[in-house]
C-alpha positions as CSV (number, residue, x, y, z in Angstrom):
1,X,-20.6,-34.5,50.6
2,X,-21.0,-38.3,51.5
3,X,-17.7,-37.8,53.2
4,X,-19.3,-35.2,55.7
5,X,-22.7,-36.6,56.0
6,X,-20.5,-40.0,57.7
7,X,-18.9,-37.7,59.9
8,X,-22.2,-36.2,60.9
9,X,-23.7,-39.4,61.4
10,X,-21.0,-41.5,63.2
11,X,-19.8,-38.5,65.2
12,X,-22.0,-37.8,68.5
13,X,-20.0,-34.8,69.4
14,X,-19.9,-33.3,65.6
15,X,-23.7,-34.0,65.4
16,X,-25.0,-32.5,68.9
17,X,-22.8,-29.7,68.1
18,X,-24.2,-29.1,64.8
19,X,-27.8,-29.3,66.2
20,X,-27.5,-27.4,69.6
21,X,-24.9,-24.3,67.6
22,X,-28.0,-24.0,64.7
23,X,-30.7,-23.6,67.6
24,X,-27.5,-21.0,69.6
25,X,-27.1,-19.3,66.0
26,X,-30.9,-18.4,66.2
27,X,-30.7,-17.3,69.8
28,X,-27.9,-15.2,69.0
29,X,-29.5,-13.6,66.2
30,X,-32.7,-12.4,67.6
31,X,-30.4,-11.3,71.0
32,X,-28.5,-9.2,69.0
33,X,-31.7,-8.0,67.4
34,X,-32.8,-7.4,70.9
35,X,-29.9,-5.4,71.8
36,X,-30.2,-3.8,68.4
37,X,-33.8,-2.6,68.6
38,X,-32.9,-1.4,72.6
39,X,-29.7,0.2,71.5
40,X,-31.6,2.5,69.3
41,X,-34.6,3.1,71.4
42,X,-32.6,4.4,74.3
43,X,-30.1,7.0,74.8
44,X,-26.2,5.9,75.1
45,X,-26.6,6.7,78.8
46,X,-29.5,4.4,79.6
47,X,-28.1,1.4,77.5
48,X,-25.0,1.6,80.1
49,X,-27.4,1.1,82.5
50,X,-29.1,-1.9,81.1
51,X,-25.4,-3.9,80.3
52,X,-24.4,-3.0,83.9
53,X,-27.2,-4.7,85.0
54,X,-27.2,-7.4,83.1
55,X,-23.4,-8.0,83.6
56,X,-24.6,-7.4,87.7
57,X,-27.6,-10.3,86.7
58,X,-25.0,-13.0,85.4
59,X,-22.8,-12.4,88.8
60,X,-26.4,-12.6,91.1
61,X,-27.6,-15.9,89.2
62,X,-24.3,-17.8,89.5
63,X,-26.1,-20.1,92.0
64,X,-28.7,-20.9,89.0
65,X,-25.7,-21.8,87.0
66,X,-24.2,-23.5,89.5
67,X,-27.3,-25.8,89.8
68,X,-27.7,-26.0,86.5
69,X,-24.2,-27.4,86.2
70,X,-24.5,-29.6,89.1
71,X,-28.1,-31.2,87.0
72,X,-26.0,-31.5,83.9
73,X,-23.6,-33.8,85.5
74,X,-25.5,-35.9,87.3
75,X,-28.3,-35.9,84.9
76,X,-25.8,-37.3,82.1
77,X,-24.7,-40.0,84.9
78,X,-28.6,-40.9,85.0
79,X,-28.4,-40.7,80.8
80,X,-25.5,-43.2,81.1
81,X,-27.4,-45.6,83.2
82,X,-30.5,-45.5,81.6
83,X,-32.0,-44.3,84.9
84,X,-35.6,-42.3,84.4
85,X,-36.4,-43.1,88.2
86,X,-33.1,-41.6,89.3
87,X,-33.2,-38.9,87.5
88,X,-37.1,-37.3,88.7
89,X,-35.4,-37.7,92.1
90,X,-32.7,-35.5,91.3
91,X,-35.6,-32.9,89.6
92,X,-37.4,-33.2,92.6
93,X,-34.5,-32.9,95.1
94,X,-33.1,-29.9,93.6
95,X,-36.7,-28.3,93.0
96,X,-37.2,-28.3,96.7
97,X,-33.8,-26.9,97.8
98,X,-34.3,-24.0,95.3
99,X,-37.2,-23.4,97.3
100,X,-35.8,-23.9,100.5
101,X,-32.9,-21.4,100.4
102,X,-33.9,-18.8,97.5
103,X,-37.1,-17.9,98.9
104,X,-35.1,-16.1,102.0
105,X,-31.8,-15.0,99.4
106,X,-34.4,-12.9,97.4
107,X,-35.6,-11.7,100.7
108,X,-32.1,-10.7,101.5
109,X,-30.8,-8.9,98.6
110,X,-33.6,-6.6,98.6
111,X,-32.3,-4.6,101.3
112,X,-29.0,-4.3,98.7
113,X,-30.8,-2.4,96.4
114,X,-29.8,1.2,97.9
115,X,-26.4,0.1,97.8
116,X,-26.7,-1.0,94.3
117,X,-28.5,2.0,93.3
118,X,-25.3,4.3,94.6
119,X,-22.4,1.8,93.1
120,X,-23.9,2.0,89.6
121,X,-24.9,5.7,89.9
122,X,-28.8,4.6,88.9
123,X,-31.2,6.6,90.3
124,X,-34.7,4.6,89.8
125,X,-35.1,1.7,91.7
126,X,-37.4,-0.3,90.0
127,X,-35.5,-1.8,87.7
128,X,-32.9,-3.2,90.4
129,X,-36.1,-4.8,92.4
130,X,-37.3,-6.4,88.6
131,X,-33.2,-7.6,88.6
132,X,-33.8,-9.5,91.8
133,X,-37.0,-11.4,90.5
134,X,-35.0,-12.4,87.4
135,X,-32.6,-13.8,89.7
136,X,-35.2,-15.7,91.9
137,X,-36.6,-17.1,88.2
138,X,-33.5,-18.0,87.1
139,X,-33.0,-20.5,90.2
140,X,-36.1,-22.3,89.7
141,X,-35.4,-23.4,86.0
142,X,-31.6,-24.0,86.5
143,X,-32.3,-27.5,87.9
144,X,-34.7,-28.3,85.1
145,X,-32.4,-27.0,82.4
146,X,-29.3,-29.1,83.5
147,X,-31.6,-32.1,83.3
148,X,-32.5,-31.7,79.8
149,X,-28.8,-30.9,78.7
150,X,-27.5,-34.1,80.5
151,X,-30.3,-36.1,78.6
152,X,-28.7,-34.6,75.4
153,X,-32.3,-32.7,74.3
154,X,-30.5,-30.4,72.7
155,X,-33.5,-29.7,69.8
156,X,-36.3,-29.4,72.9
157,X,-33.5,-26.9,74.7
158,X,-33.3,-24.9,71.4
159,X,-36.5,-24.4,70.8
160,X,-37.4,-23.2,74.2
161,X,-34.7,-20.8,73.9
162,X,-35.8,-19.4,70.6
163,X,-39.7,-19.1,72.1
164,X,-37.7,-17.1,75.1
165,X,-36.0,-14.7,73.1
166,X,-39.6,-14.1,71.0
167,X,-41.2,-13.4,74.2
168,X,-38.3,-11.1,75.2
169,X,-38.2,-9.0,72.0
170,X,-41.9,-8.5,71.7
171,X,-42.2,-7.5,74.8
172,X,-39.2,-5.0,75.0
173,X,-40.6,-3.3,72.2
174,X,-44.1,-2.6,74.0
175,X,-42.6,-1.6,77.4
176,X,-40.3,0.6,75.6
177,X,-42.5,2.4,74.0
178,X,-44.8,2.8,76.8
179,X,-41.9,4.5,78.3
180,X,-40.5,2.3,80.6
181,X,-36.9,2.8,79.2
182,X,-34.3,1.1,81.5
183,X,-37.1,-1.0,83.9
184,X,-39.0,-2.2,80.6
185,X,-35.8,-4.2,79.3
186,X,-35.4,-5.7,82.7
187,X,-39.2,-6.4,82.8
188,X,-38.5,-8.2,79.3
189,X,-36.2,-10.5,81.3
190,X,-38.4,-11.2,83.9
191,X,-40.9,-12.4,81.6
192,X,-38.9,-14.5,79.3
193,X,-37.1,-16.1,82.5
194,X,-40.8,-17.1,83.9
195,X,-41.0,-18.8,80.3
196,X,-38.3,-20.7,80.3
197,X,-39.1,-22.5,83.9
198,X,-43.0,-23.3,82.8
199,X,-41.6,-24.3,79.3
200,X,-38.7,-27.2,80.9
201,X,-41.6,-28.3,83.6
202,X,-43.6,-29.1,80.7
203,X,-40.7,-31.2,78.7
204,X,-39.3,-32.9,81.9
205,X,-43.4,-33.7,82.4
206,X,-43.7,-34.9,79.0
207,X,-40.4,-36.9,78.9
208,X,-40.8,-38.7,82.6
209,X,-44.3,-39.7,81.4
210,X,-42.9,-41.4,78.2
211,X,-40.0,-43.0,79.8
212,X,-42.3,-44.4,82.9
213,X,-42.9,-48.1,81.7
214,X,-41.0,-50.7,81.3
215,X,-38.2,-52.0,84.0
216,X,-35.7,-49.4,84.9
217,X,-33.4,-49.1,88.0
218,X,-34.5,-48.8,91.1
219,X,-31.6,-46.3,93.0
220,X,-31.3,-44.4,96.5
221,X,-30.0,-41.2,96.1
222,X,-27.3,-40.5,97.9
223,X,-26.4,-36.9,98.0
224,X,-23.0,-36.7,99.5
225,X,-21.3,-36.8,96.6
226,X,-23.4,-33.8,95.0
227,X,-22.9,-31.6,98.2
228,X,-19.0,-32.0,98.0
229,X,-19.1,-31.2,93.8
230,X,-21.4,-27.8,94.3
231,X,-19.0,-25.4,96.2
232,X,-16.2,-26.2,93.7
233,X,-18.5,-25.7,90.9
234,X,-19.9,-22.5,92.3
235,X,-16.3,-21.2,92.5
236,X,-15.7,-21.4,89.2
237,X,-18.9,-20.6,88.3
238,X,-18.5,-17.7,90.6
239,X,-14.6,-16.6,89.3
240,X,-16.2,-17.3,85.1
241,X,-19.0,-15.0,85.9
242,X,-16.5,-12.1,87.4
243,X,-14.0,-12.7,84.9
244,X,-17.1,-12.2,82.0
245,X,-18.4,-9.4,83.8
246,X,-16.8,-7.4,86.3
247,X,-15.6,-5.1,83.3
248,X,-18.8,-3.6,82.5
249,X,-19.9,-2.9,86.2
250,X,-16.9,-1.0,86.8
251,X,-17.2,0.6,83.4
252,X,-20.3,2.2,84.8
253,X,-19.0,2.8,88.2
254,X,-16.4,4.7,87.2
255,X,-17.0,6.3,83.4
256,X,-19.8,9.1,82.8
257,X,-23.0,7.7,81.7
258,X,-22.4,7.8,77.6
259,X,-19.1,6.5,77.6
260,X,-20.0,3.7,80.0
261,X,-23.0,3.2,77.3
262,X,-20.3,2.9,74.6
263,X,-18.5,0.7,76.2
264,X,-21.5,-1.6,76.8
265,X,-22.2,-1.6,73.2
266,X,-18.5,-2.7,72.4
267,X,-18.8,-5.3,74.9
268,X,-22.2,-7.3,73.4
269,X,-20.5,-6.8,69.9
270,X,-17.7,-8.7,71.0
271,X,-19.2,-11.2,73.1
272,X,-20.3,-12.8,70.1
273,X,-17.2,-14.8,69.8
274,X,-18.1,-16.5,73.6
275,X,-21.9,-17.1,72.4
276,X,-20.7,-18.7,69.5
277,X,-18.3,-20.7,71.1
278,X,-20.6,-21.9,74.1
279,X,-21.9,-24.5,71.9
280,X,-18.8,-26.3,72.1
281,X,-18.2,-26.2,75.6
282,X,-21.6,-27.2,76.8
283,X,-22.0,-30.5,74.3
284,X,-18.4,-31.1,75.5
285,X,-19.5,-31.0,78.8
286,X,-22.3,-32.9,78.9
287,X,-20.5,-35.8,76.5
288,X,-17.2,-35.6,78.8
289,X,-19.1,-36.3,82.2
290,X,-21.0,-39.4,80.4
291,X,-17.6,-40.5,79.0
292,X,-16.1,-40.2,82.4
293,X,-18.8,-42.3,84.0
294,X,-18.1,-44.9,81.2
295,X,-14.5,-44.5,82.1
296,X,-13.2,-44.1,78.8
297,X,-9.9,-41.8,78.5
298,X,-10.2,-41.5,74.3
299,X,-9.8,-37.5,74.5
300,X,-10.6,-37.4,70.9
301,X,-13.5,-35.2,71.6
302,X,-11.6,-33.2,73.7
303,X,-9.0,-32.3,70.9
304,X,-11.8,-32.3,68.3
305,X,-13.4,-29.6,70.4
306,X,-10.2,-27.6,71.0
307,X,-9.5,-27.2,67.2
308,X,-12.9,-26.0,66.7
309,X,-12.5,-23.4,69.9
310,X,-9.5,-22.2,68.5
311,X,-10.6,-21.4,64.7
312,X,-13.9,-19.9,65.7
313,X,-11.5,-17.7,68.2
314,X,-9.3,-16.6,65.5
315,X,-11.6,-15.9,63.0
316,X,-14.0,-14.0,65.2
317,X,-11.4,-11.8,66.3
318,X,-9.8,-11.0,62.7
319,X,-13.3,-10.3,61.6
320,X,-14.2,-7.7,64.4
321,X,-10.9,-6.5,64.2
322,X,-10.7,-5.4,60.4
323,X,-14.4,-3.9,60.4
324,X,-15.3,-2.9,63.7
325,X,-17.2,0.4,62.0
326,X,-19.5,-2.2,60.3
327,X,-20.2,-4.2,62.7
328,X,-20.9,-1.6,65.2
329,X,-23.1,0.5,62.7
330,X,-25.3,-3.0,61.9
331,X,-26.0,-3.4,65.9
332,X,-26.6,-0.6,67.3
333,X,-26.4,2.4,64.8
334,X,-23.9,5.6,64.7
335,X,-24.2,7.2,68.2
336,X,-21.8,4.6,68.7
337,X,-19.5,4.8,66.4
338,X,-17.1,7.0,68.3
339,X,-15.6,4.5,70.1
340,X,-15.8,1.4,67.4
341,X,-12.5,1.9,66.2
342,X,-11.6,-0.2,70.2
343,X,-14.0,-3.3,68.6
344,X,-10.4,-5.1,68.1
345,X,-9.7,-5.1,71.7
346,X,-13.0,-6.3,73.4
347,X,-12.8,-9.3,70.5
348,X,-9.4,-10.0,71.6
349,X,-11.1,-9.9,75.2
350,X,-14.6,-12.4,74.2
351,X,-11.8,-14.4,72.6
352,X,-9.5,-14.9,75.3
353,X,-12.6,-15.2,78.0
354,X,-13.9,-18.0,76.0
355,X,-10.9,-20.2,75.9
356,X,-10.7,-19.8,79.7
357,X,-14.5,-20.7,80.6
358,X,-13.9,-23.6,77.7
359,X,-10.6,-25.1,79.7
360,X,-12.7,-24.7,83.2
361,X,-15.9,-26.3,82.3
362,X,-14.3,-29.3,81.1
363,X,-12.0,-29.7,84.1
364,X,-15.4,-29.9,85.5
365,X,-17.4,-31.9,83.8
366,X,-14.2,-34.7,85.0
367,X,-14.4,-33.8,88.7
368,X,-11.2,-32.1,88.3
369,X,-12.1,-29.0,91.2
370,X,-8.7,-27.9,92.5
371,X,-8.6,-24.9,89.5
372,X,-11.7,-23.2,90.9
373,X,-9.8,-22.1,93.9
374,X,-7.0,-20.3,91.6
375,X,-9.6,-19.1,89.1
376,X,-11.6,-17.5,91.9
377,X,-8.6,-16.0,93.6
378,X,-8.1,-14.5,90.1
379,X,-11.6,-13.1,89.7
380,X,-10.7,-11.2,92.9
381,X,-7.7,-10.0,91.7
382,X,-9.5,-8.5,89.0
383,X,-12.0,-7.0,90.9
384,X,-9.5,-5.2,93.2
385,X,-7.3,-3.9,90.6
386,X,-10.4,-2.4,88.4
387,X,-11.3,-0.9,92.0
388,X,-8.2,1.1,92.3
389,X,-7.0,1.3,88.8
390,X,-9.6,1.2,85.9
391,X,-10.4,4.5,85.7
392,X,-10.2,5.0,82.2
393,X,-11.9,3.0,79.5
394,X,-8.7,1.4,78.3
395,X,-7.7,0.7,81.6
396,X,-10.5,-1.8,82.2
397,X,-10.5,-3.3,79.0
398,X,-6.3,-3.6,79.3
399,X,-7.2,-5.6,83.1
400,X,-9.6,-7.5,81.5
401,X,-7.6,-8.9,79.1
402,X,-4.2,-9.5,81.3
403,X,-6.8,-11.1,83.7
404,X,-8.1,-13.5,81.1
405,X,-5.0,-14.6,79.9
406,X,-4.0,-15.7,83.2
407,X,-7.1,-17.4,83.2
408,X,-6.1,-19.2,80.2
409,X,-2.9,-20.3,81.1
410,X,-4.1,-21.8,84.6
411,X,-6.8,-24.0,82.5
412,X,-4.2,-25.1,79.8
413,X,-1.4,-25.8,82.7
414,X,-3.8,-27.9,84.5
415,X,-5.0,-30.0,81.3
416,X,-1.6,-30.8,80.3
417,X,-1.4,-32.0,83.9
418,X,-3.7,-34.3,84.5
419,X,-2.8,-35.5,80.8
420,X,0.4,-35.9,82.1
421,X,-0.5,-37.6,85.2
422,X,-3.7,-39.5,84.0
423,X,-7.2,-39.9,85.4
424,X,-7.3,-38.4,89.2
425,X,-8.1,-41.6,91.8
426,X,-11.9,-41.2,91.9
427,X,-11.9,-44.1,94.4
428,X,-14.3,-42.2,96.8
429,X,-16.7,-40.9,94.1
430,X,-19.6,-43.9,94.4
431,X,-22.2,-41.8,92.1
432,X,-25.9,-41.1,92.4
């Protein structure tokens, strides 16, 4: 016990870890409760509904997480120069530009919402126009939740996520049973995505007011080097969010209504594994950019958080796969059960997808760009051969996974690279 209360205390990585997966644990529960409680409050048919959107919402809102990223990095730069003033001029600067162009882009993809209507064989409206406000809401508190993750608030993050998914669940369960059915779940999003901005304005107000005494740096932003990091970053943002996603849109494009539902439910179970997982790849993330800034080229943490990747990987999967009936039957009930017996698959699928975005974010978080290109030209791939040729429900879920392991491969074959090669000549990266 003394043994692994040292590591916890003397290890950065091991203790954000710890603190940010316990807060992601909670999350994790009460979403699952919340697709729980929704999977058996509406029919099979409607639930494929919801996941398509939802899996259509994480493609829309890549530009949040692109921003979100592009905070993070910078942010931890600021955190590695002990630069408060530096860092409410990146808030502010990112505020205004979310202003400036997604005020007209929610404009604009209102006029999609016919064609979105027909793709996904939806017939009301409403709940595509309520997908387009989570979108707009999801922009404004990407900048401020990068922020916050390159300061390392991990506990502050946590607990604004655990409030969200509160807010989310409650209300799902009164719009549901007003009868709101598939537009009261994306009405739940709406309101806990307004939440989560109004909650990280008041912790980035609370945490610039503390940290304004005292002598800090004086620095004149210089955004050059921030416009020439966001369109790799939104790449493979972009090709992550496909790769993650695409699946389930064309589950419901091309399946009838219940098994596209089923297939929905087997998704969520599985995605677990990448839930799970994210904890390590966004402390990683945030520790390798402020390592990188320091110079340092120990990839202890690196290896540390590869271990960890790859156990909770093959655990996850062996679990799922050995009692998928269980695990099915605890979510979402026995109108589902017909197709649990496939759980293996979509684990081996969440597993796979995780190792992927885990290799790509940490490229990343070192400036390494060049693997967006090939991981977007991937996602495209994909996309194009579910058009034509996932017909069937193991048909997508056999492209998904051939497409992930690519995925893999081209992450691990550029890490051993630039091990092999060292550190990339950042000569022409000055900083902010």
């Amino acid at each position: 016990m003394k043994r692994i209360a040292a590591i916890f205390q003397e290890n950065i990585f091991v203790r954000n870890s710890i603190v940010l997966f316990s807060g992601t644990m909670v999350v994790n529960v009460l979403n699952y409760i919340f697709h729980l409680v929704v999977g058996r409050m509406v029919t099979p048919s409607a639930y494929g509904e919801i996941e398509s959107l939802i899996s259509l919402l994480a493609i829309i809102s890549v530009p949040a997480s692109t921003l979100t990223l592009i905070a993070t990095k910078y942010a931890a730069d600021m955190k590695a120069a002990g630069n408060f003033r530096g860092t409410l001029s990146l808030s502010k600067y990112l505020t205004a530009k979310v202003f400036l162009y997604g005020t007209p882009l929610f404009l604009i993809v209102l006029l999609f919402t016919p064609l979105v209507k027909s793709f996904l064989n939806i017939e009301n409206s409403l709940p595509i126009l309520l997908l387009w406000c989570v979108m707009f809401f999801s922009f404004l508190s990407a900048a401020t939740s990068g922020i916050l993750t390159g300061w390392q608030k991990f506990s502050k993050m946590n607990l604004v996520g655990i409030l969200s998914i509160v807010l989310k669940l409650l209300s799902v369960i009164l719009l549901l049973r007003l009868g709101f059915a598939v537009s009261g779940v994306v009405g739940s999003y709406v309101l806990s995505t307004l939440f989560i901005y109004l909650m990280n304005l008041f912790l980035l107000k609370k945490f610039f007011q503390s940290n304004s005494s005292g002598e800090e740096e004086t620095t004149t932003l210089s955004f050059a080097t921030l416009k020439s990091y966001i369109i790799p970053v939104f790449y493979g943002t972009l090709s992550v969010a496909i790769l993650g996603n695409a699946d389930m849109i064309f589950a419901k494009h091309h399946l009838d209504a219940a098994l596209s539902g089923g297939y929905g439910a087997l998704s969520i179970a599985a995605k677990t594994i990448f839930f799970v997982t994210g904890v390590f790849t966004t402390v990683l993330f945030a520790m390798s950019a402020e390592e990188s800034n320091h110079s340092k080229k120990d990839s202890r943490t690196f290896r540390l958080a590869v271990w960890l990747m790859v156990l909770v990987v093959f655990f996850s999967v062996t679990f799922l796969s050995l009692f998928p009936e269980f695990v099915v039957s605890v979510l979402f009930g026995e109108k589902y059960l017909s197709v649990s017996h496939s759980l293996g698959w979509f684990a081996l699928a969440a597993g796979i997808y995780s190792l992927a975005n885990f290799f790509l974010q940490y490229l990343l978080s070192l400036r390494e760009t060049k693997i967006t290109l090939f991981f977007l030209a991937l996602s495209g791939l994909e996309i194009a051969v579910l058009f034509f040729f996932g017909e069937t429900f193991y048909a997508i879920i056999g492209i998904t996974i051939a497409t992930q392991i690519l995925a893999v491969l081209l992450g691990l074959w550029f890490v051993l690279k630039r091990k092999h090669y060292g550190e990339e000549d950042l000569g022409s990266y000055t900083g902010i």
